[in-house]
C-alpha positions as CSV (number, residue, x, y, z in Angstrom):
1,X,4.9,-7.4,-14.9
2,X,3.6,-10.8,-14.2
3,X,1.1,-11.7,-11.3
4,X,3.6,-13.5,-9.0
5,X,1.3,-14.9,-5.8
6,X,-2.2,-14.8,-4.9
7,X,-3.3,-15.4,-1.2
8,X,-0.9,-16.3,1.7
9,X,-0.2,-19.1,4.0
10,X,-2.5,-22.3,3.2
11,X,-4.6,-20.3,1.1
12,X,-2.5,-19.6,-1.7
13,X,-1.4,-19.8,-5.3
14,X,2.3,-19.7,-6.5
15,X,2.2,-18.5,-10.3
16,X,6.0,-18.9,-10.7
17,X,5.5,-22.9,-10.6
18,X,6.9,-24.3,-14.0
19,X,3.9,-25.2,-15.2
20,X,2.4,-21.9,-15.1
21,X,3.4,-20.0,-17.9
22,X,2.6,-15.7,-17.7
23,X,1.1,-14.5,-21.1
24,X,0.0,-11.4,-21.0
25,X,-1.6,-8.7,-18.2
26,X,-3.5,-5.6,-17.8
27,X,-5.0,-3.5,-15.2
28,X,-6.9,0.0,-14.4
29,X,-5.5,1.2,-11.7
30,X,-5.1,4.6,-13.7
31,X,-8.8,5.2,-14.4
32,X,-9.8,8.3,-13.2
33,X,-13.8,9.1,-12.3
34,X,-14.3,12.3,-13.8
35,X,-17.8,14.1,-13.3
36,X,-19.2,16.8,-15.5
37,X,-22.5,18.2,-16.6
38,X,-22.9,20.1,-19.7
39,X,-24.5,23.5,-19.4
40,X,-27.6,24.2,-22.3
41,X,-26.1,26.5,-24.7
42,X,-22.9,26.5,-23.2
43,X,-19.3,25.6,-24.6
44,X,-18.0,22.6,-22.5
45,X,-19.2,21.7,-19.4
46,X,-19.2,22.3,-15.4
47,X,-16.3,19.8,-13.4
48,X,-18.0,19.2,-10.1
49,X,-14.5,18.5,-8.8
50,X,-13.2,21.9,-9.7
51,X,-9.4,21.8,-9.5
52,X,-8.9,18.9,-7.0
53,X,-8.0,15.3,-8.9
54,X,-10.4,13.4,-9.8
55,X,-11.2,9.9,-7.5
56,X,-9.8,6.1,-9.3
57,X,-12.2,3.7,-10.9
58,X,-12.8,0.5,-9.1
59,X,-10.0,-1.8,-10.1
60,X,-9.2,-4.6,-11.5
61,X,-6.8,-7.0,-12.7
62,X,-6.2,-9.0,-15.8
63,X,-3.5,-12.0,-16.0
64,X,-3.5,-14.4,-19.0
65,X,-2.0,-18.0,-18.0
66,X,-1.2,-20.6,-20.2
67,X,-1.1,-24.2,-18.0
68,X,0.6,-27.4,-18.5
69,X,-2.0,-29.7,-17.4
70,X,0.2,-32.6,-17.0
71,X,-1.6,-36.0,-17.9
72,X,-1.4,-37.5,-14.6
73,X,-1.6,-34.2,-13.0
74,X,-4.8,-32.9,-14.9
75,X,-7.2,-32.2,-12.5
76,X,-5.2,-31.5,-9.7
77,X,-3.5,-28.2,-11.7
78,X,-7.5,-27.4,-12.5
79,X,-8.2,-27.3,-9.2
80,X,-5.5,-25.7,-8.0
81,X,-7.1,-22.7,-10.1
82,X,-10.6,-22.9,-9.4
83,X,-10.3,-22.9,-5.7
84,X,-8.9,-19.3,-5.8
85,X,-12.9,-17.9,-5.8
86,X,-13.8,-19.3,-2.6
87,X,-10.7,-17.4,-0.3
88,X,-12.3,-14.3,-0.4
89,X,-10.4,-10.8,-0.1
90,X,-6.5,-11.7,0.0
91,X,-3.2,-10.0,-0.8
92,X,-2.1,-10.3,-4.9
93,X,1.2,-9.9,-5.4
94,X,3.7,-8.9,-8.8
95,X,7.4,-8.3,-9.0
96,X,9.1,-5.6,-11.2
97,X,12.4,-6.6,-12.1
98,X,14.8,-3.4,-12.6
99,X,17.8,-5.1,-13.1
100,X,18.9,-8.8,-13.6
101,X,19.2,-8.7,-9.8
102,X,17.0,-6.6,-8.3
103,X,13.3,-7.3,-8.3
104,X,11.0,-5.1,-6.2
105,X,7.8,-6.8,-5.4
106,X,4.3,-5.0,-4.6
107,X,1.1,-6.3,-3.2
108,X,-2.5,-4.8,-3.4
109,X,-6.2,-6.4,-1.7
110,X,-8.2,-8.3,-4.5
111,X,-10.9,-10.8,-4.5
112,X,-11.5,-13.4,-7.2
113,X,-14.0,-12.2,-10.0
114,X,-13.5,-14.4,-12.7
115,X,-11.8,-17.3,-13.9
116,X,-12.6,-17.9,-17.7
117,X,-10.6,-21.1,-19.2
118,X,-10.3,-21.2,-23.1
119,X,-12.1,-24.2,-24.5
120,X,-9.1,-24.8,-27.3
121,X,-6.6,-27.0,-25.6
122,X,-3.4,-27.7,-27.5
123,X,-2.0,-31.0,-27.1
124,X,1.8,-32.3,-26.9
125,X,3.5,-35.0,-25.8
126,X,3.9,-34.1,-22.1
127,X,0.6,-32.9,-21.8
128,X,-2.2,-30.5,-22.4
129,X,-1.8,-26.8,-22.5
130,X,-4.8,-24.6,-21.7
131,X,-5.6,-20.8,-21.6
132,X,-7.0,-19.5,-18.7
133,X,-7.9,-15.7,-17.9
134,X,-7.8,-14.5,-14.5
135,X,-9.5,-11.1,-13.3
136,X,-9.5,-9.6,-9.9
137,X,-11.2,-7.1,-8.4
138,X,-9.6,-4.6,-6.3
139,X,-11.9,-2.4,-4.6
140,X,-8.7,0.3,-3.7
141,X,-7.4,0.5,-7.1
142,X,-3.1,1.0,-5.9
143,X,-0.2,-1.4,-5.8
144,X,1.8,-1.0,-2.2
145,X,5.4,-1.5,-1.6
146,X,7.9,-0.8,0.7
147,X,9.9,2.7,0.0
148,X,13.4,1.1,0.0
149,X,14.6,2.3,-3.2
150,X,15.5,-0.5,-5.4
151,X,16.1,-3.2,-2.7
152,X,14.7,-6.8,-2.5
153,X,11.7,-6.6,-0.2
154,X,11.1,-9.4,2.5
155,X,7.8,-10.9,1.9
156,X,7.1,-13.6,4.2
157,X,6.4,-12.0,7.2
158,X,6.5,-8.6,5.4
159,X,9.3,-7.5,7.9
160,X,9.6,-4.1,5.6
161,X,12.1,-1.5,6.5
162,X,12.4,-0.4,10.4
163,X,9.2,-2.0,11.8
164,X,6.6,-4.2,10.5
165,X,5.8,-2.6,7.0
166,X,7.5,-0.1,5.1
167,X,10.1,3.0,4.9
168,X,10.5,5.3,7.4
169,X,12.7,6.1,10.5
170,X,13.3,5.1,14.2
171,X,15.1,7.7,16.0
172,X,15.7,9.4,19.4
173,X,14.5,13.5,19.5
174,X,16.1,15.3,22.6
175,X,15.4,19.0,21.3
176,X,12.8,19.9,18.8
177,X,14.0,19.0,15.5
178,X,13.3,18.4,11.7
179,X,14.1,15.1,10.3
180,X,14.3,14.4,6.6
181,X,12.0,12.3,5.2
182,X,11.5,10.1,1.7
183,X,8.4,9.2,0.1
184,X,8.1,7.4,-3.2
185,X,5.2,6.0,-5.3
186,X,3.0,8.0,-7.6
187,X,-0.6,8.7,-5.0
188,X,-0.8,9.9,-1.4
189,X,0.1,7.5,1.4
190,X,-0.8,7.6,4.8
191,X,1.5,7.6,7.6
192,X,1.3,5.6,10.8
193,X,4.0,6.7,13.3
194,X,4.7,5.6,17.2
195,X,6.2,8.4,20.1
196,X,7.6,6.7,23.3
197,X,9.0,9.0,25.7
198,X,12.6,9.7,26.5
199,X,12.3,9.6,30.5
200,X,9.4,11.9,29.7
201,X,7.8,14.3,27.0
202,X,4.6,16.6,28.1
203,X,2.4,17.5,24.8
204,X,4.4,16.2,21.5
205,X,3.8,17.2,18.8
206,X,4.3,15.7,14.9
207,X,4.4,18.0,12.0
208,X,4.8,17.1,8.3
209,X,6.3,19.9,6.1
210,X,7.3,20.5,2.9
211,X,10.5,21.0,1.6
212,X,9.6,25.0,1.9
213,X,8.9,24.1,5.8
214,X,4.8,24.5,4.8
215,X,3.0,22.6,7.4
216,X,1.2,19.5,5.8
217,X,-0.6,18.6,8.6
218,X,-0.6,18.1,12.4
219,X,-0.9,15.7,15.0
220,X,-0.5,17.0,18.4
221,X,-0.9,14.7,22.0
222,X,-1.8,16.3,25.1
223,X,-0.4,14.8,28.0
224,X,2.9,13.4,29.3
225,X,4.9,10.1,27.3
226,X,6.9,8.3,29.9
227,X,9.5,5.9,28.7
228,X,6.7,2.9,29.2
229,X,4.4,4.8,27.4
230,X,3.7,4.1,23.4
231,X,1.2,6.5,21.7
232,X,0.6,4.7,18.2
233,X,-1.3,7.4,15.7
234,X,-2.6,4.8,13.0
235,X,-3.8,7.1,9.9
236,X,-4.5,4.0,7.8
237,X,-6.9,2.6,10.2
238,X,-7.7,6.1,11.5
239,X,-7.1,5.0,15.2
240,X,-5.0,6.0,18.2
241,X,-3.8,3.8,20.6
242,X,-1.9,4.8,24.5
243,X,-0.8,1.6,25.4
244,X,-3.1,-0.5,23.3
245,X,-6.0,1.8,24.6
246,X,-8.1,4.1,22.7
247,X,-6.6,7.7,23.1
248,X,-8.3,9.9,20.2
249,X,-10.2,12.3,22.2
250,X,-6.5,13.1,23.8
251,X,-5.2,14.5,20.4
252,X,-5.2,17.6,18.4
253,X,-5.5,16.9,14.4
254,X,-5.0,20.1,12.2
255,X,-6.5,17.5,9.4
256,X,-9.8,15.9,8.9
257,X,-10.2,13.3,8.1
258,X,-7.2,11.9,6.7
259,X,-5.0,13.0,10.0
260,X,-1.5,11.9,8.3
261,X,-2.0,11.6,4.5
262,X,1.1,12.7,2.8
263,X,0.7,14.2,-0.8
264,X,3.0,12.9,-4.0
265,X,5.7,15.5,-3.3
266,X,7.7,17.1,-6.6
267,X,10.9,16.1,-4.8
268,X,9.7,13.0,-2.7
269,X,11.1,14.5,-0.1
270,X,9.4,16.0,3.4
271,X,10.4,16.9,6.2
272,X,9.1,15.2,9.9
273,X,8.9,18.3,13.1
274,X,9.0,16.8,16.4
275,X,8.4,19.0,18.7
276,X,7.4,18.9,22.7
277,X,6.8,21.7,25.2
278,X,9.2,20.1,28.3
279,X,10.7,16.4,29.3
280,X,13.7,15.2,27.9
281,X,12.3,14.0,24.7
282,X,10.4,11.3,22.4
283,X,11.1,8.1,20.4
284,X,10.0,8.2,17.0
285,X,9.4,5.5,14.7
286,X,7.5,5.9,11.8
287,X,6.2,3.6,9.1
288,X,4.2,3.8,5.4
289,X,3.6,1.9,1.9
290,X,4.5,3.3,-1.1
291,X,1.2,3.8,-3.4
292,X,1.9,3.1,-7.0
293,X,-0.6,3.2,-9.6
């Protein structure tokens, strides 16, 4: 599971050059925080998060490299290294392979915490090699990735599934219906979906269910869509948008304060209400990253 990329654009490092040689990774993205106090002459001890899960540790990740410092290329491939601690917060990125041919690639936020190079340099004739250890930090602890099952994702302009990140559905709703609906990944993900009006569609309403038809959570928007309308309920950034505009204090939330959050599902599978009281219906598209730990 080797570190493939860190940064983007003119800012970046490419870890699949061939003088970058992967030797070995870790991470603890499956830390858990757990809080207890013992009780005086008591067996065990009190779990001040009763039965929910416990919160994730601040990350971080570990990637061993060994470099072929190239002679005439010696402090250029240094540098190339070291420069890394002056971007700042940027994407990291690593590919699982799950066949020959299929690689799935995922992406989490990290910053640059410490870049330790070995002091025992092994010499050949082409050049030097040299250790170097490379940890991140990642303040949200989860690797992202588009829920496409085992296809290649499309990272340049991470064009993922129907819209501009990740799996979900764009379809047309002329009656109140349910719509099946996928999630993968092993923590909660947070849903960001879009309604455009059919014509027109007075008070929509979004539901998330279970696969028993239990409510999850709702997201309700009072007032009329028209076909130039686009209501965009963001519950990554927590935001809601009519037509670029803030709109928040026009919707009904049945959640607080994670408005769209979907839970890892036994099945992976949910199911998507959309519902309106009159008009001829809504556009739904709707969009989310896989969590992975």
């Amino acid at each position: 599971m080797p570190i493939t990329q860190f940064g983007e654009g003119t800012e970046k490092v490419d870890f699949t050059q061939s003088w970058i040689n992967p030797q070995g990774y870790d991470d603890n993205f499956n830390d858990l925080v757990l809080q207890t106090q013992r009780l005086p002459g008591m067996d065990g001890a009190f779990d001040e998060y009763g039965i929910s899960p416990a919160p994730g540790a601040s990350g971080f990740v570990r990637q061993v490299y060994e470099l072929n410092l190239r002679h005439s290329d010696f402090d250029t491939r240094l540098d190339t290294i070291r420069k890394m601690g002056a971007w700042g917060k940027k994407r990291l990125f690593y590919e699982r392979s799950y066949t020959t041919a299929v690689t799935k690639t995922f992406f989490t936020w990290a910053r640059i915490n410490n870049i330790a190079f070995s002091r025992n340099q092994r010499l050949s004739a082409d050049g030097i090699y040299q250790t170097v250890t490379i940890t991140w930090q990642c303040s949200a602890p989860f690797w992202y990735a588009a829920d496409t099952g085992d296809a290649p994702n499309v990272w340049g302009g991470f064009t993922w599934g129907t819209d501009t990140f990740g799996g979900g559905l764009t379809t047309d709703v002329n009656t109140p219906a349910r719509l099946a609906y996928a999630v993968l990944g092993t923590r909660p993900c947070d849903m960001v979906f879009t309604l455009r009006g059919d014509t027109e569609a007075v008070n929509p309403l979004i539901q998330f269910e279970d696969v028993n038809y239990s409510p999850l959570w709702t997201v309700k928007y009072n007032g009329t869509l028209t076909d130039t309308d686009q209501l965009v309920v963001d519950g990554m950034a927590l935001s809601v948008k009519l037509n670029g505009e803030d709109a928040y204090a026009d919707c009904e939330f049945s959640k607080q304060p994670m408005w769209t959050r979907i839970p890892v599902l036994a099945a992976q599978q949910g199911r998507i209400f959309v519902g309106f009281e009159s008009g001829s219906g809504v556009n739904i598209t709707t969009r989310h990253y896989g969590v992975y730990t």
